[in-house]
N, CA, C and O of each residue as an XYZ file, in Angstrom:
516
protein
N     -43.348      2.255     -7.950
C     -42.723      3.235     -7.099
C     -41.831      2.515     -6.085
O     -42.204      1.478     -5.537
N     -40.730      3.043     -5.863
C     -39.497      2.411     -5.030
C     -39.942      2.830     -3.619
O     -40.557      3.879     -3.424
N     -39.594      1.941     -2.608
C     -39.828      2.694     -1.016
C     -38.790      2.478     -0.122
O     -38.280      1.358     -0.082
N     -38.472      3.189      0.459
C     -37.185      3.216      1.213
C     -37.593      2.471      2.493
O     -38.490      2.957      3.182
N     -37.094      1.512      2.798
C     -37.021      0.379      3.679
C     -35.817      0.810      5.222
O     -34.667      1.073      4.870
N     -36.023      0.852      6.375
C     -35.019      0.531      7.278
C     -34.922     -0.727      7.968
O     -35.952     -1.067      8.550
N     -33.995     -1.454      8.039
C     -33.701     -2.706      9.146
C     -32.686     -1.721     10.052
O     -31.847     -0.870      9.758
N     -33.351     -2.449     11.682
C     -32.377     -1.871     12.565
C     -32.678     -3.065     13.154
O     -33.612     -3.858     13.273
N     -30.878     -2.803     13.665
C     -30.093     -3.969     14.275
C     -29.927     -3.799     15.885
O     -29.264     -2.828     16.250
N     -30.372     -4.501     16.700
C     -29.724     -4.222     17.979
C     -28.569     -5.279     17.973
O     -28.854     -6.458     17.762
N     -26.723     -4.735     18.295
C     -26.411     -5.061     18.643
C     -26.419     -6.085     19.894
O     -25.713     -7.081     19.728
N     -27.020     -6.002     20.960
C     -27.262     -6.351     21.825
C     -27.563     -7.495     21.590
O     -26.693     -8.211     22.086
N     -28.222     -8.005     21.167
C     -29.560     -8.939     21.152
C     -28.290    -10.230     19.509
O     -28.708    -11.383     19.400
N     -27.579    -10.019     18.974
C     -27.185    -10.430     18.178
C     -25.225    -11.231     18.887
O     -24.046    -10.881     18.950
N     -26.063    -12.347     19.219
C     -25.449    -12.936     20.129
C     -24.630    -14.659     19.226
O     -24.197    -15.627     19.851
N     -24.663    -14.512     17.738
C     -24.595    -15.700     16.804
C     -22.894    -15.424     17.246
O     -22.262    -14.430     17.604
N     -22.589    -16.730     17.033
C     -20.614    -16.633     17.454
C     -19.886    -16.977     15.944
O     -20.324    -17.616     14.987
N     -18.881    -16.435     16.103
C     -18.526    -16.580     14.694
C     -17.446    -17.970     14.135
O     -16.356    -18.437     14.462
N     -18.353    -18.206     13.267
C     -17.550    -19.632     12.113
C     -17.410    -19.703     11.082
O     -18.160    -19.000     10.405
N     -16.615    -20.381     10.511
C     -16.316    -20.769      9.327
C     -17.001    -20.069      8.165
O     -16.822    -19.185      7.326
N     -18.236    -21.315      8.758
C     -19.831    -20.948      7.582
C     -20.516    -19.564      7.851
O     -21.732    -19.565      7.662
N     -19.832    -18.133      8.346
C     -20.611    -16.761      8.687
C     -20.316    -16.627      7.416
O     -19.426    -16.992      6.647
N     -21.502    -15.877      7.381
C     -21.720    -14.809      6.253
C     -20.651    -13.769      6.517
O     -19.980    -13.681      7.546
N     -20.558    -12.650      4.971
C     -19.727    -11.860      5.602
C     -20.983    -10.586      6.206
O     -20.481     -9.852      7.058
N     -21.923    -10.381      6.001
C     -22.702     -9.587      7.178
C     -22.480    -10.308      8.689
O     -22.194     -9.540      9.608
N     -22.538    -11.021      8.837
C     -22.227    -11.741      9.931
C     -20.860    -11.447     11.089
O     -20.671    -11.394     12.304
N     -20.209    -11.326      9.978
C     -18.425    -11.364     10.339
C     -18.411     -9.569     10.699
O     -17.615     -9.060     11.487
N     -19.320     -8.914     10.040
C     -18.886     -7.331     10.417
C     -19.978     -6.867     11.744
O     -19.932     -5.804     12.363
N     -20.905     -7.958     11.946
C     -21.751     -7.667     13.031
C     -21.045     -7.694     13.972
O     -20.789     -6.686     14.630
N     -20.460     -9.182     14.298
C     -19.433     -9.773     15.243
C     -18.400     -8.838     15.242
O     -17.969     -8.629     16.376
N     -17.862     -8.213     14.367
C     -16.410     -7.316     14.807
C     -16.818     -5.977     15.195
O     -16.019     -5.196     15.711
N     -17.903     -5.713     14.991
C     -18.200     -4.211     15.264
C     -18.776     -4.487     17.152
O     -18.456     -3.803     18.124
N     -19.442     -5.386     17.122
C     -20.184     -5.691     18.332
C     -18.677     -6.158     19.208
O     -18.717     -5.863     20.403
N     -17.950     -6.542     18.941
C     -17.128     -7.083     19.558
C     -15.447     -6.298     20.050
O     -14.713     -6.310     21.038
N     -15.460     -5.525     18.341
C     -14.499     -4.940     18.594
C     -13.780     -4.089     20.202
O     -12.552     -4.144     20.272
N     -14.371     -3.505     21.157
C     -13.912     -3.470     21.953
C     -13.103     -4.476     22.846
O     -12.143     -4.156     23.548
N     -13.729     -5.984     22.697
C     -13.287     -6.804     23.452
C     -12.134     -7.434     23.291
O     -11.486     -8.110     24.089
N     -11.862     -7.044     21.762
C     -10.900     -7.540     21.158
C      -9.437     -7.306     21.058
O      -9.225     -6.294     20.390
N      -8.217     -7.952     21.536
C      -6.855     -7.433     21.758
C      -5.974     -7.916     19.847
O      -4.907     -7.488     19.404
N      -6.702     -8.637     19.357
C      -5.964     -8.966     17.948
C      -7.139     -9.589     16.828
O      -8.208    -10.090     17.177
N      -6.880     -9.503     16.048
C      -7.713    -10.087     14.610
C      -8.289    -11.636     15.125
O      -7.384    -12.160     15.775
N      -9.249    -12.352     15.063
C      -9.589    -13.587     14.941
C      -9.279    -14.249     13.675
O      -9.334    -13.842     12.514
N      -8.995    -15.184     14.101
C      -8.623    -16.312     12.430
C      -9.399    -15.630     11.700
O      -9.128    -14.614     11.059
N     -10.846    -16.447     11.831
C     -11.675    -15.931     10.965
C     -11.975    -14.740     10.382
O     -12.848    -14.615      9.522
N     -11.278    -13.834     10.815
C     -11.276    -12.376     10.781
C     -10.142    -11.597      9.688
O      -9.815    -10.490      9.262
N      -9.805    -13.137      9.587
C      -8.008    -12.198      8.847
C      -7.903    -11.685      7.365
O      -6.890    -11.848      6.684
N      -8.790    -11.190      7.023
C      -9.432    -10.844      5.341
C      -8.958     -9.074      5.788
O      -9.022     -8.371      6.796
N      -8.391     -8.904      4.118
C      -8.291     -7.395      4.058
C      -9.412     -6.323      4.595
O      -8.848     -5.713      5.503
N     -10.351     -5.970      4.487
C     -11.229     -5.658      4.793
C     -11.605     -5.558      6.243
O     -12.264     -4.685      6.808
N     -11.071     -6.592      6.698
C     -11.016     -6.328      8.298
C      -9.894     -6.174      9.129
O     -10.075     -5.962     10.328
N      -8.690     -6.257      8.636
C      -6.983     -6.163      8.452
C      -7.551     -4.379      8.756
O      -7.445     -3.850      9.862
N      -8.038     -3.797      7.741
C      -8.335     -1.984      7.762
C      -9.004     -1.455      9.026
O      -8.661     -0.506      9.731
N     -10.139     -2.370      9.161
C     -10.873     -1.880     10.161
C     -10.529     -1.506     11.397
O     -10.921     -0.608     12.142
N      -9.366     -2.733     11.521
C      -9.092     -3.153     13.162
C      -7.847     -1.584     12.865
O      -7.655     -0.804     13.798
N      -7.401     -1.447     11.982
C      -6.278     -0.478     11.623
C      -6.338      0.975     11.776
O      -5.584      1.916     12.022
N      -8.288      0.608     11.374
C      -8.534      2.459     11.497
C      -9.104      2.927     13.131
O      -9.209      4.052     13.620
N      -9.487      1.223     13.866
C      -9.802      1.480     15.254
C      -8.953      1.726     16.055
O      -9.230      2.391     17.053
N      -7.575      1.206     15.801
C      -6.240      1.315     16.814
C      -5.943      2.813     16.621
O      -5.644      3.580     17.537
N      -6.057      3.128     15.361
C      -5.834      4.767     15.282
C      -6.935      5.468     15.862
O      -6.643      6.309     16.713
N      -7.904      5.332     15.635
C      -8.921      6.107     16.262
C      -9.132      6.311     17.946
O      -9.595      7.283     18.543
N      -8.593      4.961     18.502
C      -8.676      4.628     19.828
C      -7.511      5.783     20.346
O      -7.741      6.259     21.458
N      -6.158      6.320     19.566
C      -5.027      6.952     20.072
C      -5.442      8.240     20.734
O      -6.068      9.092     20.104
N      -5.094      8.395     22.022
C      -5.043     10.284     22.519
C      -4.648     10.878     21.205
O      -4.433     10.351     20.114
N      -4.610     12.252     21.654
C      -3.967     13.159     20.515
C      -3.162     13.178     20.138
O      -2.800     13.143     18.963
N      -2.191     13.295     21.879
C      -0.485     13.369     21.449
C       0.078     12.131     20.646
O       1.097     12.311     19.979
N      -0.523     10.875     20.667
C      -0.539      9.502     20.089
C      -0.610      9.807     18.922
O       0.448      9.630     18.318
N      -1.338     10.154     18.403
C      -2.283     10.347     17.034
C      -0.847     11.299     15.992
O      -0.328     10.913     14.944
N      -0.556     12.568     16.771
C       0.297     13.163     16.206
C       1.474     12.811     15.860
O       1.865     13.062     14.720
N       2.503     11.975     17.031
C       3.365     11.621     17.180
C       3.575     10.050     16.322
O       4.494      9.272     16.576
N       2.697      9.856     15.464
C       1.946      8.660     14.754
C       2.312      9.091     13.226
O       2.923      8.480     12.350
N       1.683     10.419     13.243
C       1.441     10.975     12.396
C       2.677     11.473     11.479
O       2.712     11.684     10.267
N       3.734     11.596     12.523
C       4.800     12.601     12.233
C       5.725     11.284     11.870
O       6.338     11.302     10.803
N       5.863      9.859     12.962
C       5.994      8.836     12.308
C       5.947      8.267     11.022
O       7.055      7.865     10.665
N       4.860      8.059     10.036
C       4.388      7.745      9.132
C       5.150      8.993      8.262
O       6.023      8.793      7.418
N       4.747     10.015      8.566
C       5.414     10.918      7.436
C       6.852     11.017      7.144
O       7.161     11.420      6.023
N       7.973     10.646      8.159
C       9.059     10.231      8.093
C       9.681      9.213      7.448
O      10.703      9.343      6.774
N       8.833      7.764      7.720
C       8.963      6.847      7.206
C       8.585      6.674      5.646
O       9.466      6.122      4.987
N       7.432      7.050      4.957
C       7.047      7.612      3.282
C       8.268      8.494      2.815
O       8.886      8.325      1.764
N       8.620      9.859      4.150
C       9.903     10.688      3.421
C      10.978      9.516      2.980
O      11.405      9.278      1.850
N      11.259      8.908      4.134
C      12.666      7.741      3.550
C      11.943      6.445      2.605
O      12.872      6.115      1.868
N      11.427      6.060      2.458
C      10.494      5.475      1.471
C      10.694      6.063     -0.047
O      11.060      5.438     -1.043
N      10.362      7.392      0.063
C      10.736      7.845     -1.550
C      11.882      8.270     -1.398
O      12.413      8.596     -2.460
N      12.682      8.444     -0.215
C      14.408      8.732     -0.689
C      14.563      8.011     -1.265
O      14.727      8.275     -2.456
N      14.618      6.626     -0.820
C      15.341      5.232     -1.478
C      14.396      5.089     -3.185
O      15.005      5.036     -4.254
N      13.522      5.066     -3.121
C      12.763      5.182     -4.579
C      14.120      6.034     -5.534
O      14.975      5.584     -6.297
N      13.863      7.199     -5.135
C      14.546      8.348     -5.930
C      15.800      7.752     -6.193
O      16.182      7.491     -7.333
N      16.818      7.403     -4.582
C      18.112      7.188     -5.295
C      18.076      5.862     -5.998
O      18.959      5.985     -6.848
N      17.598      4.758     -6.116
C      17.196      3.757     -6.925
C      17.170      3.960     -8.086
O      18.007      3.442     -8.825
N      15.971      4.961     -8.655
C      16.022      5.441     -9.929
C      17.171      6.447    -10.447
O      17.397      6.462    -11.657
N      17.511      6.835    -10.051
C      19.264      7.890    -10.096
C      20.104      6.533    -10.313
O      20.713      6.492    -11.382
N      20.201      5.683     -9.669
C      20.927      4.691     -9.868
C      21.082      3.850    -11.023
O      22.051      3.374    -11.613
N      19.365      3.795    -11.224
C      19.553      2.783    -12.598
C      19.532      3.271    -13.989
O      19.448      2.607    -15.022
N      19.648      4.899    -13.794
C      19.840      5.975    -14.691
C      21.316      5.910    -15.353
O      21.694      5.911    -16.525
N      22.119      5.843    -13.874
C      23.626      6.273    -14.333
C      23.631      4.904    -14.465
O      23.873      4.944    -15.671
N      23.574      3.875    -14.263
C      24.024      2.549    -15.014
C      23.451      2.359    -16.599
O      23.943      1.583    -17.418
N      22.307      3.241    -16.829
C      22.062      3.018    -17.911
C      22.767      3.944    -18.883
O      22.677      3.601    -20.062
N      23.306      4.814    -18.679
C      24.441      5.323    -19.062
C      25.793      5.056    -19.248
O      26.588      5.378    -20.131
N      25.869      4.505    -18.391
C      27.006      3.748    -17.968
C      27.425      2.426    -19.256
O      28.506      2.360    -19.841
N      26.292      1.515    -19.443
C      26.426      1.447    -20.482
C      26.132      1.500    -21.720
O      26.349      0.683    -22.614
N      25.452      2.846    -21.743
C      25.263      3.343    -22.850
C      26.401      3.391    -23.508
O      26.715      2.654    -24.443
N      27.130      4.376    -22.971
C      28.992      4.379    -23.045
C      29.747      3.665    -23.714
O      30.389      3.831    -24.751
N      29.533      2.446    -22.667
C      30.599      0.976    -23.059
C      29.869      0.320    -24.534
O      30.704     -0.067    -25.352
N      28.459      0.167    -24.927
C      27.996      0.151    -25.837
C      28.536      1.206    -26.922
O      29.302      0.739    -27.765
N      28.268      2.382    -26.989
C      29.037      3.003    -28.156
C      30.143      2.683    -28.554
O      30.372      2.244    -29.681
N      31.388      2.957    -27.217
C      32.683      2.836    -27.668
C      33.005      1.183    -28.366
O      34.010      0.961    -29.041
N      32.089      0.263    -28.093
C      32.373     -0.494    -28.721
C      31.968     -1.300    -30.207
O      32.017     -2.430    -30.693
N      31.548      0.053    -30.557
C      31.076     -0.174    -31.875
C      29.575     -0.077    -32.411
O      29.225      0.225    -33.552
N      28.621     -0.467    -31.112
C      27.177     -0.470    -31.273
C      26.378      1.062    -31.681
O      26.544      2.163    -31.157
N      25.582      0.715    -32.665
C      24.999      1.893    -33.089
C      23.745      2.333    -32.070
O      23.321      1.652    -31.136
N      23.332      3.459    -32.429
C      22.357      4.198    -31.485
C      21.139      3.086    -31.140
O      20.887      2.512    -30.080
N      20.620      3.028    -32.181
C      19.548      2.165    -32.174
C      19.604      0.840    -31.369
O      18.632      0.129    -31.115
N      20.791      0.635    -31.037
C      20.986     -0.644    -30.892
C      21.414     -0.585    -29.181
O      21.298     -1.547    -28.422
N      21.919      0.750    -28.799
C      22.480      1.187    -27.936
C      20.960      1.376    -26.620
O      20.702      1.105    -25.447
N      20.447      1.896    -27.606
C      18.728      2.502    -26.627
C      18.124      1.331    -26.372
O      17.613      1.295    -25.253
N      17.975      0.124    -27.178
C      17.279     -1.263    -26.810
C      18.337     -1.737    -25.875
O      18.009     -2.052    -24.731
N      18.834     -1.768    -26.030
C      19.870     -2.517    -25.015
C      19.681     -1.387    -23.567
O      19.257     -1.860    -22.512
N      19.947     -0.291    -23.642
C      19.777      0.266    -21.903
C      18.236      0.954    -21.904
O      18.125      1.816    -21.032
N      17.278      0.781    -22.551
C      15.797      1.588    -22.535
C      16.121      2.860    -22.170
O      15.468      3.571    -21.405
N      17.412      3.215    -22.876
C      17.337      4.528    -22.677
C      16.290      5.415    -24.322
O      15.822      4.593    -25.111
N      16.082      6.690    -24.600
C      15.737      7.055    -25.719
C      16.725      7.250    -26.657
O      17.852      7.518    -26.240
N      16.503      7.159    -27.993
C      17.431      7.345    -28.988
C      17.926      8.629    -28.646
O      19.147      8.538    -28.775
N      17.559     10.071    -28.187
C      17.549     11.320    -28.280
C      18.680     10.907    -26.826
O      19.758     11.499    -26.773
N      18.462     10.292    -26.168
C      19.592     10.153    -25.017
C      20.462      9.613    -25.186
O      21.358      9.980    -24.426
N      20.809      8.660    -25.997
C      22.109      8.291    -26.519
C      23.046      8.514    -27.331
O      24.207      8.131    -27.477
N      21.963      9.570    -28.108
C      22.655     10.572    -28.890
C      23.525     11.575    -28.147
O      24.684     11.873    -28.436
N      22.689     12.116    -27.006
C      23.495     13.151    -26.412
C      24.565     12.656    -25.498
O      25.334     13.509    -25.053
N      24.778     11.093    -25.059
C      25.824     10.344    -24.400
C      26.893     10.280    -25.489
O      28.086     10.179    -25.204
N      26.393     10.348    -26.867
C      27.751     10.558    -27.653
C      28.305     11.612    -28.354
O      29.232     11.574    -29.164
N      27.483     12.807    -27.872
C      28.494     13.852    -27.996
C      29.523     14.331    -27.234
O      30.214     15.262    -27.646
């Protein structure tokens, strides 16, 4: 039969400083216990995992109007983020057309036309009607 076990931790009392050789239980004791005191990441600290943490505390720490005005930030910046995506791909559309084109008129057959721009056979067909 399995038994459900608790360890409790007093912060308080967990006073080990952090090095090299920490464990990573160690490293999340120290940042959680510490995190208030803290104005930036510690060396030792600079792992993805704690890159997030410190990321989701700066947000969490924000007033409201912060939080929103954050918020509305980020969503602006993703909007122009996939503008440029979009016109990128529009871009490398009409170039692939583009020479789809110069490929036909110069003699190249369909097949030969679609490997050359990854366009589909069914699309280069309709570039040469």
């Amino acid at each position: 039969m399995k038994k459900l076990s608790f360890v409790y931790l007093e912060l308080p009392k967990f006073s080990k400083p952090l090095t090299p050789q920490s464990t990573m239980f160690e490293k999340w004791i120290y940042a959680i216990k510490n995190m208030s005191n803290l104005y930036e990441i510690p060396p030792l600290l600079q792992e993805i995992t704690f890159k997030k943490l410190f990321k989701i505390s700066e947000y969490s720490a924000m007033n409201e109007n912060d939080k929103i005005n954050y918020e509305e930030s980020l969503k602006t910046f993703r909007d122009y983020v996939n503008t440029l995506d979009q016109a990128k791909e529009e871009g490398k559309k009409e170039q692939a057309i583009e020479t789809a084109k110069n490929g036909l008129s110069m003699g190249l057959n369909i097949e030969q036309v679609a490997n050359l721009t990854g366009l589909t056979i069914d699309e280069v067909k309709n570039i040469q009607l």
